[in-house]
N, C-alpha and C positions, 0 to 999 in steps of 0.2 A: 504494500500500500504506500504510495506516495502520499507524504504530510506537505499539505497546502500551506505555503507561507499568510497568503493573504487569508482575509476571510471575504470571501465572497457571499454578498445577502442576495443578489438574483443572478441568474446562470441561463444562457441563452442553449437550446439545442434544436441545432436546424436539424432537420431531416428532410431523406428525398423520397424514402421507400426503397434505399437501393441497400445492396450488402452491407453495409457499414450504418444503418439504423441501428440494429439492436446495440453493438459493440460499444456506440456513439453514446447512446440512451443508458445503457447500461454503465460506463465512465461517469456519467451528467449526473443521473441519478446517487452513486458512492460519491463523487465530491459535492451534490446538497448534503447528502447527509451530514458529510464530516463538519460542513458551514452551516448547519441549521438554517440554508438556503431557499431562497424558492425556485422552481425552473418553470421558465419558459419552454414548450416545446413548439417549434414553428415550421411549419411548410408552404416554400413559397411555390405558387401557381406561375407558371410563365406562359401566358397565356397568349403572348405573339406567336411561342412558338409553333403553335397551332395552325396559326393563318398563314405562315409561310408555307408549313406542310401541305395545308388542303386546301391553297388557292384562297384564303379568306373567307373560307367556305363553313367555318364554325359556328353549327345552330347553338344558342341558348343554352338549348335540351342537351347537347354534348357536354356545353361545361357546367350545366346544374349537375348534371351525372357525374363528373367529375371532381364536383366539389361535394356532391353527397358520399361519395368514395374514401373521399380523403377527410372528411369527418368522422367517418366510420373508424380510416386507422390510425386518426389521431385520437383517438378515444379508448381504441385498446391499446394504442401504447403508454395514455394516463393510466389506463384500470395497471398497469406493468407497474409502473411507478407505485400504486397504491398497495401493488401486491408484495414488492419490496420496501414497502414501508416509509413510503414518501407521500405524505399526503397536501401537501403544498405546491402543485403544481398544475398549472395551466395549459390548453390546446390553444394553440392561435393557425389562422391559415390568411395568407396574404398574396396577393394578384400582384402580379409585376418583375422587376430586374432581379432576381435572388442574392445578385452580389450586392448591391445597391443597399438592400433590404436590410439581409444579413451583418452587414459592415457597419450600416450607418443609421435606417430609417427606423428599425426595432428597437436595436438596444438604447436608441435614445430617447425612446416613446414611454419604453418599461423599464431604462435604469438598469439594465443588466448592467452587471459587471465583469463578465467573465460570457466568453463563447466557446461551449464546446463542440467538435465539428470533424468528420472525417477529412482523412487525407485525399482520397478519392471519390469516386461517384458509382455511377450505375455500372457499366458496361466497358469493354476497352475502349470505345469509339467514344461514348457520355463522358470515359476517364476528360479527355480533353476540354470539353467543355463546363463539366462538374468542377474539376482540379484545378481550373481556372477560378472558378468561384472563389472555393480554398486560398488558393494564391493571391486571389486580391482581398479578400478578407482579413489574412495575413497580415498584408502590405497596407492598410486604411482602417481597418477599425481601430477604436481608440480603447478598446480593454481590451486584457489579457485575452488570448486565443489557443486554446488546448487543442493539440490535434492528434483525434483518435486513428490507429495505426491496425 
């Protein structure tokens, strides 16, 4: 167990839904605890990405399904939280730039102090564009940035 110099009171944890959820979740979760913390858990929507794919072609009805999806697994990975004995923690789900977001727009919204966050992303190909996020989150947020491996 790593002993945390600072004490961090809010703890930011993006997720994407990709490999490095749980490991990520699970890291966020042991360092509230040890800070008697709250965590944020957030997933941002990038929802341009959509319109480049399918011609701008994105009904509504696609991304309500999409955001009733990612309600769902933002809510069992709270109940995860709750079952390892964290009950101070929050779902958030946010539309737009995820580096932007992650870096700058959330934690200054909720006072995190601390972001925790995988090294990569989904897939070899999402590595690139995920791992970019990472790297500029790195590079631009203004609290400590943990990166789960």
């Amino acid at each position: 167990m790593i002993e945390m110099t600072e004490n961090y009171k809010r703890i930011l944890a993006p997720v994407d839904g990709g490999e490095d959820t749980m490991p990520v979740l699970k890291r966020a979760i042991e360092v509230a605890k040890q800070n008697n913390s709250h965590l944020d858990i957030l997933n941002v929507i990038q929802v341009t990405q959509f319109n480049r794919n399918y011609g701008n072609a994105v009904s509504a009805d696609a991304v309500y399904k999409l955001t009733d999806q990612t309600k769902e697994i933002l809510e069992t990975l709270k109940q995860t939280c709750v079952k390892d004995g964290l009950t101070d923690v929050s779902i958030h789900m946010r539309f737009g730039n995820p580096k932007k977001i992650i870096a700058q727009e959330f934690p200054k919204d909720h006072n995190d102090d601390l972001i925790v966050m995988g090294a990569t992303g989904l897939s070899a190909v999402e590595q690139l564009v995920v791992g970019s996020v990472t790297s500029y989150v790195i590079r631009t947020a203004k609290q400590d940035v943990l990166i789960v491996k």
